[in-house]
MITIDO-319896 format. One record per atom (N, C-alpha, C): residue in three letters; x, z, y. Coordinates in nm, 3 decimals. Layout:
N
[site ALA [X Z Y]]
...
This chain:
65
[site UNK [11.304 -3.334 2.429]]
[site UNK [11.381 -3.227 2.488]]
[site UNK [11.298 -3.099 2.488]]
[site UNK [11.364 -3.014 2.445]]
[site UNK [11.247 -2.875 2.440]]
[site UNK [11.258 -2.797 2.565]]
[site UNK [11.357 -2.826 2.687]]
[site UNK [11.275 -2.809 2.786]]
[site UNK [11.181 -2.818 2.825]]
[site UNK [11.171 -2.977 2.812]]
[site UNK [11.013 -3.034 2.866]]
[site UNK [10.923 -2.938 2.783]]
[site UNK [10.930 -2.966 2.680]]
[site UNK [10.828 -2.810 2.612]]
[site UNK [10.761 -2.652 2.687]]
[site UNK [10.921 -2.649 2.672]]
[site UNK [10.899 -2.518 2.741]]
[site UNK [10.816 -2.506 2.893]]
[site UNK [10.876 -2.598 2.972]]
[site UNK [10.799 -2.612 3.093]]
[site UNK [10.669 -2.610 3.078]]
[site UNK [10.657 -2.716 3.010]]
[site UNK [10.505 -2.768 3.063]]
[site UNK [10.417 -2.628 2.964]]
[site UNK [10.483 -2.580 2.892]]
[site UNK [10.376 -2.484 2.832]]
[site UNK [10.380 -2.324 2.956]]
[site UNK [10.513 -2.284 2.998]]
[site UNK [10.518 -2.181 3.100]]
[site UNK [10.405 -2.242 3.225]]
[site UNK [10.415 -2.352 3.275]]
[site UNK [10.271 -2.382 3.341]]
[site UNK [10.168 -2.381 3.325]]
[site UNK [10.110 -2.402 3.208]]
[site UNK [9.983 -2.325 3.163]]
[site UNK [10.012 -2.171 3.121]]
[site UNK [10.049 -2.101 3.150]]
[site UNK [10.053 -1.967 3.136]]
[site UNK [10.102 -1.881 3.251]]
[site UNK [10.117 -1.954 3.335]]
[site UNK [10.208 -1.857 3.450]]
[site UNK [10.113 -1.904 3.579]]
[site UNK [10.098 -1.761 3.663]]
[site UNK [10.026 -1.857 3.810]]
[site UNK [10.135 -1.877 3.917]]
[site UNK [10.236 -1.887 3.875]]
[site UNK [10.321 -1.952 3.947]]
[site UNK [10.434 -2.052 3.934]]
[site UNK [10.483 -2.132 4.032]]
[site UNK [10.591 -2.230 4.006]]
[site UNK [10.663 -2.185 3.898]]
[site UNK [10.703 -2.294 3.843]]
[site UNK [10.812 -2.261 3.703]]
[site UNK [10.896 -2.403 3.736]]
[site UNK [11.053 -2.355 3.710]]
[site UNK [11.141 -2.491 3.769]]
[site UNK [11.234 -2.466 3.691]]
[site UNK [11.306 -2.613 3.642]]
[site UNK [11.423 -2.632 3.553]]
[site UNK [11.559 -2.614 3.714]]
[site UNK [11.523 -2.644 3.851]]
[site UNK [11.647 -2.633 3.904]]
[site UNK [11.582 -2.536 4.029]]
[site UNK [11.671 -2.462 4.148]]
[site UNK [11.639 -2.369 4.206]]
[site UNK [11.562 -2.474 4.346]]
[site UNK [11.432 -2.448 4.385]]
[site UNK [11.349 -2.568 4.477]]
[site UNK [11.401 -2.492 4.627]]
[site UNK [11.368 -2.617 4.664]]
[site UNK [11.475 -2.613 4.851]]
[site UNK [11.310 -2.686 4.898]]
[site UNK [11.208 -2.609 4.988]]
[site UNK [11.289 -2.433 5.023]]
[site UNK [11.174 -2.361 4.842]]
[site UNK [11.253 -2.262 4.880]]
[site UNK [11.218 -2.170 4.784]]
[site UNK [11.074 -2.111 4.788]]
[site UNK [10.994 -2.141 4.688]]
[site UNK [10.867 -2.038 4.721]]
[site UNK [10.871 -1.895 4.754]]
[site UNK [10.766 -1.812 4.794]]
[site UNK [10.806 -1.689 4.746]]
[site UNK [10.815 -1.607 4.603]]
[site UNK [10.717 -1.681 4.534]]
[site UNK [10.760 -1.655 4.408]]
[site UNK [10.749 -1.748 4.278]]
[site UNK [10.890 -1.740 4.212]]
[site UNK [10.846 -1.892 4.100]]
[site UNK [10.988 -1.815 4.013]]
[site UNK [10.939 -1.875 3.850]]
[site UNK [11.049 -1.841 3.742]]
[site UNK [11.151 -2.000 3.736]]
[site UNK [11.277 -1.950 3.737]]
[site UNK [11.335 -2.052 3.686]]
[site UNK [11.427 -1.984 3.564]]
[site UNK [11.437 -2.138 3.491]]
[site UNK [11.487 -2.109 3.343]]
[site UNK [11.555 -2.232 3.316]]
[site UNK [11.716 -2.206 3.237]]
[site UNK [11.801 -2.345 3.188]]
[site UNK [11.858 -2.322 3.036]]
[site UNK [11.841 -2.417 2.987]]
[site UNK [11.940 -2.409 2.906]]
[site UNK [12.068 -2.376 2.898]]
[site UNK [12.139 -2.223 2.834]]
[site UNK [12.289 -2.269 2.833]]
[site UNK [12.365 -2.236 2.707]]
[site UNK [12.327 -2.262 2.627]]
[site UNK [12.407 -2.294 2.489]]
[site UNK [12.273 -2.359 2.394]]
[site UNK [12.386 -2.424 2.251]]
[site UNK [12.290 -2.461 2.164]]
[site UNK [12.395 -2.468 2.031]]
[site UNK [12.324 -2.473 1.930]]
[site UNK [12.433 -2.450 1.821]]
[site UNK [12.359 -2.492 1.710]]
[site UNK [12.427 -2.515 1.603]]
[site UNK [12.343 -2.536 1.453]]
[site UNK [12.404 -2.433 1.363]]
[site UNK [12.307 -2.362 1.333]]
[site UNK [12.335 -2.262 1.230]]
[site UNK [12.225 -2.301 1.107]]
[site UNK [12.293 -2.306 0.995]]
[site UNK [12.200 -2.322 0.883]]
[site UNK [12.124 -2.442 0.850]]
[site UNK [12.184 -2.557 0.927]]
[site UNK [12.187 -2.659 0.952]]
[site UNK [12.013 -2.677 1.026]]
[site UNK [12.003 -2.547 1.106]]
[site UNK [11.877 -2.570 1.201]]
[site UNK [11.967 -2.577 1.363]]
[site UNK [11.886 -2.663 1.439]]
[site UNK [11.941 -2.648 1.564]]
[site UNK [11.869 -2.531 1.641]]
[site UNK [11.959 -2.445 1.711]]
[site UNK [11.923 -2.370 1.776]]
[site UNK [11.973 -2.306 1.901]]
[site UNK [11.905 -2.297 2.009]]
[site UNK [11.903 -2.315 2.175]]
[site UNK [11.901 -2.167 2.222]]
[site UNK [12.011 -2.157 2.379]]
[site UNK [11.994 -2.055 2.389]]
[site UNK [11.904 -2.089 2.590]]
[site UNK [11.840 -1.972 2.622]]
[site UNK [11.761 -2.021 2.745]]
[site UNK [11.811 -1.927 2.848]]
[site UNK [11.816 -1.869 2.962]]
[site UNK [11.821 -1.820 3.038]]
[site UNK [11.741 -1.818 3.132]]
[site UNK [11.627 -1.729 3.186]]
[site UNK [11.511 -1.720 3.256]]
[site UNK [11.537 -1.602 3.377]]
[site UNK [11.508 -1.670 3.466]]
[site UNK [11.504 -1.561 3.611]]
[site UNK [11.410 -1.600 3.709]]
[site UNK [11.353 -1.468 3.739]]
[site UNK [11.184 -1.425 3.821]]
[site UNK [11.257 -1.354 3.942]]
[site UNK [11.185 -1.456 4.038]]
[site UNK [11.206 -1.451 4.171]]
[site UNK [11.077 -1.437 4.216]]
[site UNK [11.110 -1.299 4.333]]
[site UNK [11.021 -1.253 4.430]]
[site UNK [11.048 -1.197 4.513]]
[site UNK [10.949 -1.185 4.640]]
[site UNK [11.026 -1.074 4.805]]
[site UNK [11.079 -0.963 4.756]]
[site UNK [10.999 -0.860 4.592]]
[site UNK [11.055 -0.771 4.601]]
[site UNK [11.142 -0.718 4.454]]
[site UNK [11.202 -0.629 4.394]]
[site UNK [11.199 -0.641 4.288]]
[site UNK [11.100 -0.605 4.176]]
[site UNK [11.016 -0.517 4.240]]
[site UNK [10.860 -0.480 4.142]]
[site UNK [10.817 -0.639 4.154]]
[site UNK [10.786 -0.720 4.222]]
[site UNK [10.709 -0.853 4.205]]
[site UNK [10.764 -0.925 4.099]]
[site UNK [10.944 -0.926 4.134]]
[site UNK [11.015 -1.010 4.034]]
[site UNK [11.004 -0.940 3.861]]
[site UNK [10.971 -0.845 3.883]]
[site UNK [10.944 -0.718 3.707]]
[site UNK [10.822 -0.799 3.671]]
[site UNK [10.724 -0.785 3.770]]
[site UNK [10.617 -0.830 3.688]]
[site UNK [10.573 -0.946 3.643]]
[site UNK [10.671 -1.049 3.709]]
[site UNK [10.646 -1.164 3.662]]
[site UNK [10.730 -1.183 3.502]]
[site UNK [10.774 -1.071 3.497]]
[site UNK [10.828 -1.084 3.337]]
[site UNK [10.754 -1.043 3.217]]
């Protein structure tokens, strides 16, 4: 699954939580990201992701991008 990919590689690169679902309770700051489309074009498979950076403020949530 190229989630699992993706995860485990955004954890070595990020100093903060990174989550496939939104964590209860919420840190103050962590990226979450899902899959929501996928398609074969050119007979390659190819995925679409959706990523959102959460923080107290919105400069915190910018820079985590």
């Amino acid at each position: 699954m190229i989630e699992v990919t993706i995860l485990n590689h955004l954890k070595t690169k990020l100093s903060v939580p990174v989550r496939l679902e939104k964590p209860e309770p919420a840190p103050d700051e962590y990226v979450l990201f899902e899959k929501i489309g996928s398609d074969r074009i050119n007979q390659l498979l190819a995925s679409t992701f959706d990523f959102q950076s959460y923080s107290d403020t919105m400069y915190g949530a910018a820079a985590l991008n």
